[in-house]
VMD Tcl script that builds the backbone (N, CA, C; Angstrom):
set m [mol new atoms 507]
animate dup $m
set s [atomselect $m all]
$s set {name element resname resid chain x y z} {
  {N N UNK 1 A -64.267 32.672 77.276}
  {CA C UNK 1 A -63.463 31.496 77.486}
  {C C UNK 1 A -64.192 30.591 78.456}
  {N N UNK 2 A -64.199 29.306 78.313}
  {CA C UNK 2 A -65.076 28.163 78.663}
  {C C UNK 2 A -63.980 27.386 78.996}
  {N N UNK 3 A -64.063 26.215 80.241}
  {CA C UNK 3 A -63.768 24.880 80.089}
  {C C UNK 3 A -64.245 24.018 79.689}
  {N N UNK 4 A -63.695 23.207 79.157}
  {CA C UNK 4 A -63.841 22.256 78.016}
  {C C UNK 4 A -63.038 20.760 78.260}
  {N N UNK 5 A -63.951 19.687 78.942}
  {CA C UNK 5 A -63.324 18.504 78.974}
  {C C UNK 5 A -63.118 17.395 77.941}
  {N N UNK 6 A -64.199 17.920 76.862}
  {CA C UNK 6 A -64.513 17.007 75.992}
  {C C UNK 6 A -63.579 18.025 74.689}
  {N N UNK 7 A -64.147 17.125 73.550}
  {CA C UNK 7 A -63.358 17.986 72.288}
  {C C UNK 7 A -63.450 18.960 72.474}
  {N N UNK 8 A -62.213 19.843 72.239}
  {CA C UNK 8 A -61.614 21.069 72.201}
  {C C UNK 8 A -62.640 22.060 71.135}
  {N N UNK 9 A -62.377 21.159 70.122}
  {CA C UNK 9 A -63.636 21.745 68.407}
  {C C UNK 9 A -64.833 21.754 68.848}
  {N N UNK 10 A -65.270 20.762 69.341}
  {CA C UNK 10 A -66.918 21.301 69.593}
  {C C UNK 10 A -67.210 22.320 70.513}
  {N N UNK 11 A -66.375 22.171 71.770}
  {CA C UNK 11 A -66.791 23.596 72.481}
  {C C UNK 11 A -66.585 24.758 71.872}
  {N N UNK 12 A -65.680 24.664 70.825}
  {CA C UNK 12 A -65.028 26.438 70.223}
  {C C UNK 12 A -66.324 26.383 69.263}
  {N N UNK 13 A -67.180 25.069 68.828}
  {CA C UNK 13 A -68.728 25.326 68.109}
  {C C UNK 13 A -69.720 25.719 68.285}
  {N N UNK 14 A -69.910 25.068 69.898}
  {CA C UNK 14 A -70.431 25.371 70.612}
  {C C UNK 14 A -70.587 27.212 71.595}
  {N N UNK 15 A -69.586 27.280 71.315}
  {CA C UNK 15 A -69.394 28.649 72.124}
  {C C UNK 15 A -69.466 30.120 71.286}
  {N N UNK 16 A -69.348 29.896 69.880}
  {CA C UNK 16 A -69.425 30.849 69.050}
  {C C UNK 16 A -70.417 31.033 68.126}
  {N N UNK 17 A -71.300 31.931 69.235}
  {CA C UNK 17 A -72.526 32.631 68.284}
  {C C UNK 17 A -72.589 33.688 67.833}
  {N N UNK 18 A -73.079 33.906 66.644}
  {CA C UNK 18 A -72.609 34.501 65.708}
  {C C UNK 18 A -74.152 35.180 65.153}
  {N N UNK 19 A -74.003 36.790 65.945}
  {CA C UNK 19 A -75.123 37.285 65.510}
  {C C UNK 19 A -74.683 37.868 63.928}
  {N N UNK 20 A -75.567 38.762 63.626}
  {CA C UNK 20 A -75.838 38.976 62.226}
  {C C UNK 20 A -74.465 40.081 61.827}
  {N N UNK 21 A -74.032 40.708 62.512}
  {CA C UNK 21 A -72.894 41.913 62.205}
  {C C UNK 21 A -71.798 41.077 62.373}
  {N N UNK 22 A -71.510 39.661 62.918}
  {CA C UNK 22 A -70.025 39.404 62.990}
  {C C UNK 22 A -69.855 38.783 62.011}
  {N N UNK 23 A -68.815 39.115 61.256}
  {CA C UNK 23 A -68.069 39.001 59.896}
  {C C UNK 23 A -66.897 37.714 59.912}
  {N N UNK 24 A -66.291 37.733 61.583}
  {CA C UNK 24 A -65.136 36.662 61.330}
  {C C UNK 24 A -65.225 35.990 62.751}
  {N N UNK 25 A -64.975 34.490 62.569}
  {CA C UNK 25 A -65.407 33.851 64.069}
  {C C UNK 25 A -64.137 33.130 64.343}
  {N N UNK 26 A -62.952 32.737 65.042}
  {CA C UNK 26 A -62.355 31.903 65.171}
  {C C UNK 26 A -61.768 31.689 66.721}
  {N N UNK 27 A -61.190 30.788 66.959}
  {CA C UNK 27 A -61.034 29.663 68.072}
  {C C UNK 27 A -59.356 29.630 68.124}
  {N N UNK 28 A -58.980 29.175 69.247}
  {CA C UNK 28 A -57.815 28.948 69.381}
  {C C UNK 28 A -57.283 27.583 69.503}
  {N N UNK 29 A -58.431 26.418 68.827}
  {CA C UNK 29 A -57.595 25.396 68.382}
  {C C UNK 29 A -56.847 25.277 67.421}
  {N N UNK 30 A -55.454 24.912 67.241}
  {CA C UNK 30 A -54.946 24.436 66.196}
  {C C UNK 30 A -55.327 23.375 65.106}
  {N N UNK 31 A -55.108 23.213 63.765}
  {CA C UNK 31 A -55.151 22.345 63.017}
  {C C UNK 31 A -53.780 21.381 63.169}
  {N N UNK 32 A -53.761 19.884 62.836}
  {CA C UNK 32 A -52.685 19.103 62.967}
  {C C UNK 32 A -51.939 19.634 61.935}
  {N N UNK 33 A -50.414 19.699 62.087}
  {CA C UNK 33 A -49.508 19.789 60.861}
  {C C UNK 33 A -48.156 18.845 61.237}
  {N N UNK 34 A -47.535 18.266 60.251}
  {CA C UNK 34 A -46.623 17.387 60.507}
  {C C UNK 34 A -45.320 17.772 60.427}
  {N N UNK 35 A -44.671 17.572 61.093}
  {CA C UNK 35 A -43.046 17.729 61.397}
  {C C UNK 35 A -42.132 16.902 61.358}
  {N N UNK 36 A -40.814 17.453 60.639}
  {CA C UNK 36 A -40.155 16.216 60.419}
  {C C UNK 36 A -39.053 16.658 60.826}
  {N N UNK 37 A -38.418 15.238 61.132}
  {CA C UNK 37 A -37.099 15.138 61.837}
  {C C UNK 37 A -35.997 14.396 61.463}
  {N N UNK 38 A -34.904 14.704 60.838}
  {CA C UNK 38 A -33.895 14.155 60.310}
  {C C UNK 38 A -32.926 13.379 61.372}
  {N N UNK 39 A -32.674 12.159 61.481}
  {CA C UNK 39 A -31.786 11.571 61.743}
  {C C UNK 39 A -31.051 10.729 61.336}
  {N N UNK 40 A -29.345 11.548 61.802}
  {CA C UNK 40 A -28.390 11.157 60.971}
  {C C UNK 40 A -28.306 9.711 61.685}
  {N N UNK 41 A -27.872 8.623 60.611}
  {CA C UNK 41 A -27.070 7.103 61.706}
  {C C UNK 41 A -25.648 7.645 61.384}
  {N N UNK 42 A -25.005 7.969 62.343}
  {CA C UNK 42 A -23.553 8.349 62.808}
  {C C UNK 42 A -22.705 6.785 62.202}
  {N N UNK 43 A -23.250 5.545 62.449}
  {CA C UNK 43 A -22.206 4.097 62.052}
  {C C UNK 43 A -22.324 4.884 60.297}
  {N N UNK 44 A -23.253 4.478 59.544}
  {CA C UNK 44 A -22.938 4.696 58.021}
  {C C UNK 44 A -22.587 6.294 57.873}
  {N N UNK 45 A -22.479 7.127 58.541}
  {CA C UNK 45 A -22.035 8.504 58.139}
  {C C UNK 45 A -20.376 7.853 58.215}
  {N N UNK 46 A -19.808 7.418 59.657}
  {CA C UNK 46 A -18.445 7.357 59.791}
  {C C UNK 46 A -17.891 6.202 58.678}
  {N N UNK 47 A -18.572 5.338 58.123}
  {CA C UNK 47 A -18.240 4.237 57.701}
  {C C UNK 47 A -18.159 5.127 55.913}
  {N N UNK 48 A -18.579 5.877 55.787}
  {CA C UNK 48 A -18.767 6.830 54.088}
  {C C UNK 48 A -17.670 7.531 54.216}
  {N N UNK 49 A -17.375 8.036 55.403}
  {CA C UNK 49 A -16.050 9.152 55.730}
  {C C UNK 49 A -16.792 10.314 56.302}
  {N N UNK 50 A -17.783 10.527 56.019}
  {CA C UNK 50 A -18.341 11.583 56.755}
  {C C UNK 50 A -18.463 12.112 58.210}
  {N N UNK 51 A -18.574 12.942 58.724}
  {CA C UNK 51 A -18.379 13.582 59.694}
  {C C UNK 51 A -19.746 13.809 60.055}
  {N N UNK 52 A -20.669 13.478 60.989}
  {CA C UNK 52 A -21.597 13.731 61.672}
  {C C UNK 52 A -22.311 15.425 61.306}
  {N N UNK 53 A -20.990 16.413 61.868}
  {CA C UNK 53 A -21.545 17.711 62.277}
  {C C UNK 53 A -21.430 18.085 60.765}
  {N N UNK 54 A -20.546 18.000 59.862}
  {CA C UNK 54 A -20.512 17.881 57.978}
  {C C UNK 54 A -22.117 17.536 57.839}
  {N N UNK 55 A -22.775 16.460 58.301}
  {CA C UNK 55 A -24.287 16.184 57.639}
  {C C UNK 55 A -24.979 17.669 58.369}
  {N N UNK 56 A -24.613 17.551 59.600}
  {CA C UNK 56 A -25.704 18.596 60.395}
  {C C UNK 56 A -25.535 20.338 59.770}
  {N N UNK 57 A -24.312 20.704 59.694}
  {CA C UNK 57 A -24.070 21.547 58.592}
  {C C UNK 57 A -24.510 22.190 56.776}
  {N N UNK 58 A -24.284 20.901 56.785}
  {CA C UNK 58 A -24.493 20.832 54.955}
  {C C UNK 58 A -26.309 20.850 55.064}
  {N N UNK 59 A -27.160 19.846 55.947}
  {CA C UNK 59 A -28.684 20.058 55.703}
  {C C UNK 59 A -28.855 21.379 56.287}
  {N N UNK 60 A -28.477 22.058 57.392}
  {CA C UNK 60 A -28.988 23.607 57.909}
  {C C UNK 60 A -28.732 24.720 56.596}
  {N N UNK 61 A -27.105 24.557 55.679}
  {CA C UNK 61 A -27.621 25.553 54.426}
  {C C UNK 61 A -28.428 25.036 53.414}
  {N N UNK 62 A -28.931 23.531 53.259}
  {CA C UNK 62 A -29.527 23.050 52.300}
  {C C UNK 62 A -30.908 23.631 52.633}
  {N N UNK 63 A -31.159 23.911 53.894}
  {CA C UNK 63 A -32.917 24.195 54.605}
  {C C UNK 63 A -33.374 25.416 54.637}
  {N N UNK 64 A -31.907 26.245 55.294}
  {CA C UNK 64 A -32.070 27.534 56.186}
  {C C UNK 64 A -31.389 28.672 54.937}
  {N N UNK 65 A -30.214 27.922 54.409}
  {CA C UNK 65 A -29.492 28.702 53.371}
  {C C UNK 65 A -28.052 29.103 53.952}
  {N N UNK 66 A -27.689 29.971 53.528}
  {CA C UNK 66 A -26.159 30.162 54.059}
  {C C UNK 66 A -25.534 31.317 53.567}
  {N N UNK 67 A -24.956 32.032 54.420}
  {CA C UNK 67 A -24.273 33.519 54.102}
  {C C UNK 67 A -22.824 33.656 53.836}
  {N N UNK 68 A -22.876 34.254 52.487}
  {CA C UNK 68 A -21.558 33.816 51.848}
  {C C UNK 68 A -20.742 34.955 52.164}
  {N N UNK 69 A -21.009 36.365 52.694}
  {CA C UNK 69 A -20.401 37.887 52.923}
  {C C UNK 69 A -21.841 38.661 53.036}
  {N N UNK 70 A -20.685 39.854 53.070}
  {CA C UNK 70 A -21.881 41.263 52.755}
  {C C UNK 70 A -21.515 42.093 51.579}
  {N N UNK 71 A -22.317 42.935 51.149}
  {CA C UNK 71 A -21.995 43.820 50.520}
  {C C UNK 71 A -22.307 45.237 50.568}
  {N N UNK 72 A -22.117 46.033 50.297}
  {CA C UNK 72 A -21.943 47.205 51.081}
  {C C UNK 72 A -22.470 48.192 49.530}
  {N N UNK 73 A -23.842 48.549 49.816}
  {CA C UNK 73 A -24.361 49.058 48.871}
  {C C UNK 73 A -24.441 50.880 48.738}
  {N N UNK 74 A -23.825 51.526 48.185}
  {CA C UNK 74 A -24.234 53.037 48.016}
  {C C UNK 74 A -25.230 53.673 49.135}
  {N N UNK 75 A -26.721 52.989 48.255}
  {CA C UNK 75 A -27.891 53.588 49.342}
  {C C UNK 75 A -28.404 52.644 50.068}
  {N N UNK 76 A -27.464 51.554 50.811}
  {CA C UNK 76 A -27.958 51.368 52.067}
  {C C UNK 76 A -26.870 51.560 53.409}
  {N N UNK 77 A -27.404 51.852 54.411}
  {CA C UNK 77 A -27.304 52.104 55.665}
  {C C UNK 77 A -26.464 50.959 56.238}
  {N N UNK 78 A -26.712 50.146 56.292}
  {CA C UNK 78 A -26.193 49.169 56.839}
  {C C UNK 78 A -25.612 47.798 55.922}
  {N N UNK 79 A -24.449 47.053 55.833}
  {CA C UNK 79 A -24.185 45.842 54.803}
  {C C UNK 79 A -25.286 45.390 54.744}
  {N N UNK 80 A -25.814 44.725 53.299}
  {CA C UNK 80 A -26.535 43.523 52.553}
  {C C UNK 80 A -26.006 42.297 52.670}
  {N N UNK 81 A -26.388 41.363 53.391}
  {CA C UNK 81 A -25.989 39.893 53.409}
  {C C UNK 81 A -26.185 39.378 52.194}
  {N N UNK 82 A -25.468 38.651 51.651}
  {CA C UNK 82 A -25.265 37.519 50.460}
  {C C UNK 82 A -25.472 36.022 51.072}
  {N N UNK 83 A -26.771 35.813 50.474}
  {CA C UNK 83 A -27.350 34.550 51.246}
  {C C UNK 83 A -27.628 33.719 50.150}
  {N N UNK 84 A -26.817 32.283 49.653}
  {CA C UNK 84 A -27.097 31.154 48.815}
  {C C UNK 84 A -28.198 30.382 49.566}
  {N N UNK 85 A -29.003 30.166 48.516}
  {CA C UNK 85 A -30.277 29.326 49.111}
  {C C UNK 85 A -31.137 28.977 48.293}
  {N N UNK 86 A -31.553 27.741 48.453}
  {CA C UNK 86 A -32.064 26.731 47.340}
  {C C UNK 86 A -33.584 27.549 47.476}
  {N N UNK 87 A -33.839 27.438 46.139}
  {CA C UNK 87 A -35.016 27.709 46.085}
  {C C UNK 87 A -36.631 27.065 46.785}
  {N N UNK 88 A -37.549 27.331 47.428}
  {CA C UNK 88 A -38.400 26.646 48.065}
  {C C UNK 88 A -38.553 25.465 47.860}
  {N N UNK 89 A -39.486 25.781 46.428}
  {CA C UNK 89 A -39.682 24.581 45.822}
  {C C UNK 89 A -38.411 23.053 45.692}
  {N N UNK 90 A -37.730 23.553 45.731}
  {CA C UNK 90 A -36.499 22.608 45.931}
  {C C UNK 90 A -36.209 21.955 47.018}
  {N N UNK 91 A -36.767 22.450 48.045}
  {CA C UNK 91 A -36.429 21.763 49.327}
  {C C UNK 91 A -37.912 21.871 49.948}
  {N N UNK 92 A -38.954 21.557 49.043}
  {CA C UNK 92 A -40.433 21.499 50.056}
  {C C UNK 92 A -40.863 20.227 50.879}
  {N N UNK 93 A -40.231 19.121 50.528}
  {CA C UNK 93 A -40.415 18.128 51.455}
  {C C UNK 93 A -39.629 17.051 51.384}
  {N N UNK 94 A -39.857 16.063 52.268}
  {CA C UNK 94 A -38.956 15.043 52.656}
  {C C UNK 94 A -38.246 14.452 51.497}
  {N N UNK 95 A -38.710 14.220 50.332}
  {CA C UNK 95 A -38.400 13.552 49.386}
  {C C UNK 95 A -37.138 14.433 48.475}
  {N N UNK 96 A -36.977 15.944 48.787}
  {CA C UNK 96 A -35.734 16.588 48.342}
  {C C UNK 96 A -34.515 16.489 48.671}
  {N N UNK 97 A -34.956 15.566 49.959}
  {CA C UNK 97 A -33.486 14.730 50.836}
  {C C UNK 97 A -32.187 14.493 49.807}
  {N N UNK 98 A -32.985 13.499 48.808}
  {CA C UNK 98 A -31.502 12.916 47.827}
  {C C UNK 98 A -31.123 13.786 47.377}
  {N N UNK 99 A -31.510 15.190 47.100}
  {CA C UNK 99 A -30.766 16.014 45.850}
  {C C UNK 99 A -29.612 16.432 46.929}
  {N N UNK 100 A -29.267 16.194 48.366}
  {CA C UNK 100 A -28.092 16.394 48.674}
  {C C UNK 100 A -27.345 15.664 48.682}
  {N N UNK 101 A -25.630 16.410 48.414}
  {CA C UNK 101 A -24.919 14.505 48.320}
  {C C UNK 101 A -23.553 15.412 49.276}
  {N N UNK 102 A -22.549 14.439 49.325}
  {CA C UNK 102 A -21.506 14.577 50.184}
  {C C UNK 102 A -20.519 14.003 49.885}
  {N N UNK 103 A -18.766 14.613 49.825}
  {CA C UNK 103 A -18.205 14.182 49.021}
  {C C UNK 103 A -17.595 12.999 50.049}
  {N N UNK 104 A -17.327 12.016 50.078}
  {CA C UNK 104 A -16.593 11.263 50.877}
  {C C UNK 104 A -15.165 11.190 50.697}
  {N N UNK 105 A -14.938 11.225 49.413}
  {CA C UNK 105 A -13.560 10.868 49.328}
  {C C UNK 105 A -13.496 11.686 47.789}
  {N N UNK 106 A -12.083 11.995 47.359}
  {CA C UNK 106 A -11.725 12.248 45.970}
  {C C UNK 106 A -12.664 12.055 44.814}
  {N N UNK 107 A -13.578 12.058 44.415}
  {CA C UNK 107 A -14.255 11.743 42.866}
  {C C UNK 107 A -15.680 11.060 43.159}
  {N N UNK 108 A -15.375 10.693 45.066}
  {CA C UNK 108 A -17.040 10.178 45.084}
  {C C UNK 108 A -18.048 10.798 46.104}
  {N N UNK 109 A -19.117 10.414 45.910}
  {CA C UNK 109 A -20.178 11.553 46.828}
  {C C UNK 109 A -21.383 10.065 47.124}
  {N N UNK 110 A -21.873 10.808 48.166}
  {CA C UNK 110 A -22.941 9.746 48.800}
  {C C UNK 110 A -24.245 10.991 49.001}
  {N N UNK 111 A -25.492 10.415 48.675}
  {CA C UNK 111 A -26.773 10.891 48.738}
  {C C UNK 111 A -26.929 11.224 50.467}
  {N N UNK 112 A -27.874 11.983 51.126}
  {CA C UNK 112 A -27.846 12.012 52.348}
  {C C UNK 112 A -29.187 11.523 52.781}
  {N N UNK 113 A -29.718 10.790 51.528}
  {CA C UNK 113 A -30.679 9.658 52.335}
  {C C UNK 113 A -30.302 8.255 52.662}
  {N N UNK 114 A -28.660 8.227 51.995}
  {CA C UNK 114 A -28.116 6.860 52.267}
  {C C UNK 114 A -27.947 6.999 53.974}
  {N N UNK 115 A -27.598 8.311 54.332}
  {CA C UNK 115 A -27.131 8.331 55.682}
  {C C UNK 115 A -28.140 8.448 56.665}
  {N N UNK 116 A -29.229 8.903 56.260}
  {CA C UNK 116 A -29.932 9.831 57.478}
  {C C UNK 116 A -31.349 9.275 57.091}
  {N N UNK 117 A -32.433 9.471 58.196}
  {CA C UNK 117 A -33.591 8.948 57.401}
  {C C UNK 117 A -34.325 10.231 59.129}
  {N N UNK 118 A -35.410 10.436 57.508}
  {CA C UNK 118 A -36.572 11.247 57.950}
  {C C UNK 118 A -37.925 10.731 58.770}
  {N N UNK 119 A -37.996 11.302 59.980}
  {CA C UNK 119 A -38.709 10.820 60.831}
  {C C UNK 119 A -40.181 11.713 60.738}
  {N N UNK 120 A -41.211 11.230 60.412}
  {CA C UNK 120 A -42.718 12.095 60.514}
  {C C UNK 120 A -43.429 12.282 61.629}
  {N N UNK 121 A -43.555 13.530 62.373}
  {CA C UNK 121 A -44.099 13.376 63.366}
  {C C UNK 121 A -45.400 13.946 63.421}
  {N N UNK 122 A -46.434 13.718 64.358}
  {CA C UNK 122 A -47.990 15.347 64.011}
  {C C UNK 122 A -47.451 15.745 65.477}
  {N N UNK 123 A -47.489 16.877 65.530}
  {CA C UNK 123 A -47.041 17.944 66.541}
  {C C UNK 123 A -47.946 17.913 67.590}
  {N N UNK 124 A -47.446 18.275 68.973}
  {CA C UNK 124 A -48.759 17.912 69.499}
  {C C UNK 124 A -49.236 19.881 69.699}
  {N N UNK 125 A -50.596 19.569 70.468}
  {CA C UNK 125 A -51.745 20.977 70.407}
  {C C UNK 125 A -50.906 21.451 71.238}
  {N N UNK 126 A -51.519 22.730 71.331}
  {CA C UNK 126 A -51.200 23.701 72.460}
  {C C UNK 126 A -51.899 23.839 73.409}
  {N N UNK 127 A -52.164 23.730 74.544}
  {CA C UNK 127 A -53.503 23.225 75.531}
  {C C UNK 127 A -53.341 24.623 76.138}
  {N N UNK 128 A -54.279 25.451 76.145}
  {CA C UNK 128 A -54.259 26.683 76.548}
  {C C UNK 128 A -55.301 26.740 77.826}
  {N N UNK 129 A -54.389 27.312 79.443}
  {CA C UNK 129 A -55.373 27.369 80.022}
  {C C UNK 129 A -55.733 28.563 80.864}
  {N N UNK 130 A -56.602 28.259 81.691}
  {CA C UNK 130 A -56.910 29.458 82.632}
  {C C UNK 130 A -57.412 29.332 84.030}
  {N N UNK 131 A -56.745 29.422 84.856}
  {CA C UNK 131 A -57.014 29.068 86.224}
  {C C UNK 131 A -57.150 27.883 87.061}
  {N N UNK 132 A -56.098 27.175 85.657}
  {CA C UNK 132 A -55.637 25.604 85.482}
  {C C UNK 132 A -56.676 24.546 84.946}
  {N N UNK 133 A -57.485 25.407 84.258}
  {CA C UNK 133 A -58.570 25.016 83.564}
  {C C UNK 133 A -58.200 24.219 81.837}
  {N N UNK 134 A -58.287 23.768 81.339}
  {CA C UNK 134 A -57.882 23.408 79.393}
  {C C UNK 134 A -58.837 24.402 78.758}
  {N N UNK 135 A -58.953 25.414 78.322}
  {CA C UNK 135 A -60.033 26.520 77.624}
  {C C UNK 135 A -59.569 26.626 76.394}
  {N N UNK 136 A -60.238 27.187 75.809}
  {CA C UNK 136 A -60.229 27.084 73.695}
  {C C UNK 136 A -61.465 28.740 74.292}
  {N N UNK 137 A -60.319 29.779 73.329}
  {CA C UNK 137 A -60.730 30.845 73.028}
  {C C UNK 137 A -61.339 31.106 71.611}
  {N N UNK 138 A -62.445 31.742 71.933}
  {CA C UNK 138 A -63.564 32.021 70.605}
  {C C UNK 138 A -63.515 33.640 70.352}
  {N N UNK 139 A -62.893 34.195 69.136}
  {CA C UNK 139 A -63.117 35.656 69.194}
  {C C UNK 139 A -63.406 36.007 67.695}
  {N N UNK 140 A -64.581 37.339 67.381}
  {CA C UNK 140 A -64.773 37.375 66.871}
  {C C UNK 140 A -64.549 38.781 66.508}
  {N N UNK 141 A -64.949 39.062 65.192}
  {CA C UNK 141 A -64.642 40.180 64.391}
  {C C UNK 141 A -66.087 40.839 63.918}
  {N N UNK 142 A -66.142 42.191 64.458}
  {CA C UNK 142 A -67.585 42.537 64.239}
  {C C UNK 142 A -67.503 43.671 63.066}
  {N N UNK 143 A -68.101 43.803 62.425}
  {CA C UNK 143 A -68.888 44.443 61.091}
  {C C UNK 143 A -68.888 45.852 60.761}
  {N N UNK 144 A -69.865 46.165 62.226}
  {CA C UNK 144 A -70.753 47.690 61.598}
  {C C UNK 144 A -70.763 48.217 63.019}
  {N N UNK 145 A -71.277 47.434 64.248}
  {CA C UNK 145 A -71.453 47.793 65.453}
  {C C UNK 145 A -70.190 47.493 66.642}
  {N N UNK 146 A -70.622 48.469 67.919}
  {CA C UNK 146 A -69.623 48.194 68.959}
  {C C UNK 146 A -69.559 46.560 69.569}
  {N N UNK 147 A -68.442 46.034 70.080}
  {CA C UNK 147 A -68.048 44.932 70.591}
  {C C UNK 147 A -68.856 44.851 72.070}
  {N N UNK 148 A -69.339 45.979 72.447}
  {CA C UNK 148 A -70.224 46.213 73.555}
  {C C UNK 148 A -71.463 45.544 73.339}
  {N N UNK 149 A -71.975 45.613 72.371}
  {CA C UNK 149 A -73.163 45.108 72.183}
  {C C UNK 149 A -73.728 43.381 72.064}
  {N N UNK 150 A -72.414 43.156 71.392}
  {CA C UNK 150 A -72.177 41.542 71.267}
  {C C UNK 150 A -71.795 40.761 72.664}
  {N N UNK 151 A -71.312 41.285 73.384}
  {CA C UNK 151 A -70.805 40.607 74.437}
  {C C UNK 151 A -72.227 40.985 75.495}
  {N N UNK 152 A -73.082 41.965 75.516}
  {CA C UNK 152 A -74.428 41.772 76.323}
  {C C UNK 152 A -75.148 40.228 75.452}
  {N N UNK 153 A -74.870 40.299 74.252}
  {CA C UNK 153 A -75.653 39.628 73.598}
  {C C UNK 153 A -75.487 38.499 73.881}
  {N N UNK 154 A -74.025 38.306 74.004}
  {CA C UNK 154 A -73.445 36.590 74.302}
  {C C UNK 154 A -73.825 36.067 75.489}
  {N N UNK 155 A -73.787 37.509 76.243}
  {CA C UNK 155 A -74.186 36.946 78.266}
  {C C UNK 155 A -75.800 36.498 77.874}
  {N N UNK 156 A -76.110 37.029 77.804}
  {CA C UNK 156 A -77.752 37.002 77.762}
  {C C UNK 156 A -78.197 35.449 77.100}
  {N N UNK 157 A -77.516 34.987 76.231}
  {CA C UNK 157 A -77.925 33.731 74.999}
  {C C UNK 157 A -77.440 32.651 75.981}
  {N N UNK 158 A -76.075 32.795 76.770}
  {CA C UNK 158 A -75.527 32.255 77.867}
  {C C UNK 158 A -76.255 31.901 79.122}
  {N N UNK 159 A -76.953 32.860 79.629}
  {CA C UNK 159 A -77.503 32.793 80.975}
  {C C UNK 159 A -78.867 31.906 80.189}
  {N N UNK 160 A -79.359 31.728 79.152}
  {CA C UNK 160 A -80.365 30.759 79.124}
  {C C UNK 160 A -80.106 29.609 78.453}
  {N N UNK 161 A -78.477 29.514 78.100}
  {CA C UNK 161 A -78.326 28.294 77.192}
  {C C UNK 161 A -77.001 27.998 77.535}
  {N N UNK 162 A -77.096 27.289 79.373}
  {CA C UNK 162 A -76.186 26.671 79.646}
  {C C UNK 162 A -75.136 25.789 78.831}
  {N N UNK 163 A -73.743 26.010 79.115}
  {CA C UNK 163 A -73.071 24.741 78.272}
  {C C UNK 163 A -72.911 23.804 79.079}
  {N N UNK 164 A -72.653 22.582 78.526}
  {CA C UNK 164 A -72.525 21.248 79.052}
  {C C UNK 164 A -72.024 21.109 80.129}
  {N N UNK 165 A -70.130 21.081 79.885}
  {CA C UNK 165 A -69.496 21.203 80.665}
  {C C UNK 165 A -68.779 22.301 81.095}
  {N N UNK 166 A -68.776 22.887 81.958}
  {CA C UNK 166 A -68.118 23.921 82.395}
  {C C UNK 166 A -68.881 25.279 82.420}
  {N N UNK 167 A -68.633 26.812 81.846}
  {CA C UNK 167 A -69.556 27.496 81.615}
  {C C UNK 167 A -69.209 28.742 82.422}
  {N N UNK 168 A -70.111 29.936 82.285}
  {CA C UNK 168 A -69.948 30.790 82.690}
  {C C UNK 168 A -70.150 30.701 84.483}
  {N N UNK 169 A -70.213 31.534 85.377}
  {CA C UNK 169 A -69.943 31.022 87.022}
  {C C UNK 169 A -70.092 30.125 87.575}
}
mol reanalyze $m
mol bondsrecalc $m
mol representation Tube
mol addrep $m
């Protein structure tokens, strides 16, 4: 483990050498992934008839699913939950929003993208440190030989091939 002021990726590139027996190399930076966030507008939920915690409800079994009982099977030990739940593919992204609707009143229903709108966010990293340092961990997976051997190997490649910033003592 290194400090690292500059990109996070190049030092975890920088730092992982990779003699001939190591098979798997990886780093403890994350890749970006995006997150999304539903928000209801409470004026057009109340103005449809809807009930706020009704939207917040109805999307958690539309997402998460929902447990309808148990059942109590011969050869098991403990009840089986009975869980309704849309299939993945059915709810894989933002755009499966409309297939939910909500009844407002007697005979009519409203989509829950009329109400609510999906917010995209990129998540932020995980800044991992050490001795209040920002460090990006490099570990690897060796082959055929002891982990003893690689880590003389790493000191040694180290003590003549200073890193930039930061570094071993």
């Amino acid at each position: 483990m290194y400090s690292c002021a500059s990109s996070r990726r190049s030092c975890a590139a920088r730092c992982s050498i990779k003699p001939t027996n190591v098979v798997d190399v990886d780093d403890s930076v994350t890749d970006d992934y995006t997150e999304y966030h539903i928000v209801v507008n409470r004026e057009k939920a109340t103005l449809a008839g809807i009930e706020p915690a009704q939207v917040a409800e109805t999307l958690r079994a539309f997402l998460a699913g929902m447990d309808a009982g148990t059942v109590h099977l011969a050869f098991e030990k403990e009840p089986v939950p009975i869980r309704f739940r849309v299939p993945a593919a059915g709810r894989a992204g933002p755009a499966d929003l409309s297939k939910v609707f909500f009844h407002q009143s007697p005979g009519a229903a409203g989509a829950a993208d009329d109400i609510a709108l999906i917010e995209q966010h990129i998540t932020p990293k995980p800044i991992l440190h050490k001795d209040q340092y920002p460090v990006v961990y490099v570990t690897g997976e060796l082959g055929s030989t002891s982990q003893v051997y690689a880590v003389l190997k790493m000191w040694n490649y180290l003590r003549s091939h200073p890193l930039a910033v930061g570094g071993p003592g």
